[in-house]
C-alpha positions as CSV (number, residue, x, y, z in Angstrom):
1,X,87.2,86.0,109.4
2,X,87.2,90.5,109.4
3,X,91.1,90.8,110.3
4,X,90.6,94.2,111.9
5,X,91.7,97.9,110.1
6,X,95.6,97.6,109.0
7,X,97.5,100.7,107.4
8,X,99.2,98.5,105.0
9,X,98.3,95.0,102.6
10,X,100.9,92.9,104.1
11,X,99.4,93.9,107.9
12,X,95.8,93.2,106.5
13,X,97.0,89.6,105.2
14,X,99.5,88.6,107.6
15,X,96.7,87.1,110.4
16,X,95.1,85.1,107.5
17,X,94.5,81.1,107.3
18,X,97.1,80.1,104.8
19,X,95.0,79.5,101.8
20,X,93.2,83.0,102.0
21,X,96.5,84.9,102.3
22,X,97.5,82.9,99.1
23,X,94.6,83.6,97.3
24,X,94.6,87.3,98.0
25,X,98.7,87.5,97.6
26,X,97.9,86.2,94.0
27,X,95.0,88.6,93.4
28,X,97.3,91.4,94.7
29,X,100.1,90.4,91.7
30,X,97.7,89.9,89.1
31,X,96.0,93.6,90.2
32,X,99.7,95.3,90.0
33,X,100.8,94.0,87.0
34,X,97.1,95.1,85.3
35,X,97.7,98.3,87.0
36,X,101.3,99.3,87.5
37,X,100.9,103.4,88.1
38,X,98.2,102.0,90.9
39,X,99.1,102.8,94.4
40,X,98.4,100.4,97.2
41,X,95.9,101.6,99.7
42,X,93.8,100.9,102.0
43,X,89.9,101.5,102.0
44,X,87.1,101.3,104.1
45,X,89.6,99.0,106.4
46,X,90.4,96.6,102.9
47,X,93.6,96.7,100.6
48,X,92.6,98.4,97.5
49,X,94.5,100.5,94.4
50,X,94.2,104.1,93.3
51,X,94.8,104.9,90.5
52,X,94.7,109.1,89.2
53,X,92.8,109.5,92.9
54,X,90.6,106.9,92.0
55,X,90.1,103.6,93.5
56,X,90.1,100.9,91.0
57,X,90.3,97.2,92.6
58,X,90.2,95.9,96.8
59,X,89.9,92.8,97.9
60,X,89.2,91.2,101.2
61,X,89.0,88.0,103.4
62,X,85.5,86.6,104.3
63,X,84.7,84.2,106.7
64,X,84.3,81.6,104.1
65,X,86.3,83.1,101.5
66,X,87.1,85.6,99.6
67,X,85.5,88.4,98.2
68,X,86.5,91.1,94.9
69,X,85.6,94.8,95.3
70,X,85.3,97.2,92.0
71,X,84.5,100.5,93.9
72,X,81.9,101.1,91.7
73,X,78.4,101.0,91.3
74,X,78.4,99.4,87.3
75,X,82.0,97.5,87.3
76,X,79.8,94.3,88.3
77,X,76.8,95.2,86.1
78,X,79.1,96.1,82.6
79,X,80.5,92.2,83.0
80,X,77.1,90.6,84.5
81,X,77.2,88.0,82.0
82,X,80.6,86.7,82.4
83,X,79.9,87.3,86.2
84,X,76.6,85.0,86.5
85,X,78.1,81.9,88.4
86,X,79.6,83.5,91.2
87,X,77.9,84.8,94.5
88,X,77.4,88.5,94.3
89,X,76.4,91.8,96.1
90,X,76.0,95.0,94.5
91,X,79.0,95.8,95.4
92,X,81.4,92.9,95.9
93,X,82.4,89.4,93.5
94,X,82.8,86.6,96.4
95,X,85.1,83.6,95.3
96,X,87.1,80.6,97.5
97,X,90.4,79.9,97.8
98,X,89.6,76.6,96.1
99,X,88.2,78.7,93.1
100,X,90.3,82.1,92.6
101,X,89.3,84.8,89.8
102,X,90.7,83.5,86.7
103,X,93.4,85.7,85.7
104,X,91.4,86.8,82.4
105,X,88.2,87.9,84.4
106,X,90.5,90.0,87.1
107,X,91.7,91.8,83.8
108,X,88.6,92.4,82.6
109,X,87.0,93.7,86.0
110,X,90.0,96.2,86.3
111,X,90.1,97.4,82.6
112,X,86.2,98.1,82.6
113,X,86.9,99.7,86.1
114,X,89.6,101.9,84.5
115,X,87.8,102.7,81.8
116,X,84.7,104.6,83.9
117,X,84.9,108.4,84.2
118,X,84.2,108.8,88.0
């Protein structure tokens, strides 16, 4: 399910099935407290955080799940070993509801995010 463009998180997840919304509430908690200075955005229609003008994390329903966005082009490649068992694109980490992003690997995905110059 593509809920349509929303100007804030809460409008983006309120339309959700309940386990989605969950999910992505729980993502949206873990991301703050990695990133506290991060301001909540939105991007390309998706929640997401900047960070110093930079956006550092977005997330976003699927049809069948759920799906991680770095904003960057090497985010995904720097951690492609700890990455390996979930379905990828270039640019996106897809999870379920029934198996979130462990806590750890959200950390690591924003920290090596953080850490790139661009």
């Amino acid at each position: 399910m593509k809920p349509p463009k929303h100007q804030t998180i809460d409008e983006y997840l309120a339309p959700l099935p309940d386990d989605q919304r969950a999910t992505l509430e729980a993502l949206r908690a873990t991301i703050r407290a990695l990133a506290p200075g991060a301001e909540e955005c939105t991007s390309y229609g998706m929640p997401a955080f900047r960070l110093d003008g930079k956006v550092i994390a977005g997330f976003a329903a699927r049809a069948h799940g759920c799906s991680y966005y770095p904003f960057s082009g090497t985010t995904l490649k720097t951690l492609a070993s700890e990455l390996a068992k979930y379905e990828q694109t270039k640019g996106a980490l897809h999870f379920s509801p029934a198996r979130p992003l462990p806590r750890t690997l959200v950390r690591k995905l924003v920290k090596a995010r953080m850490a790139e110059g661009d």
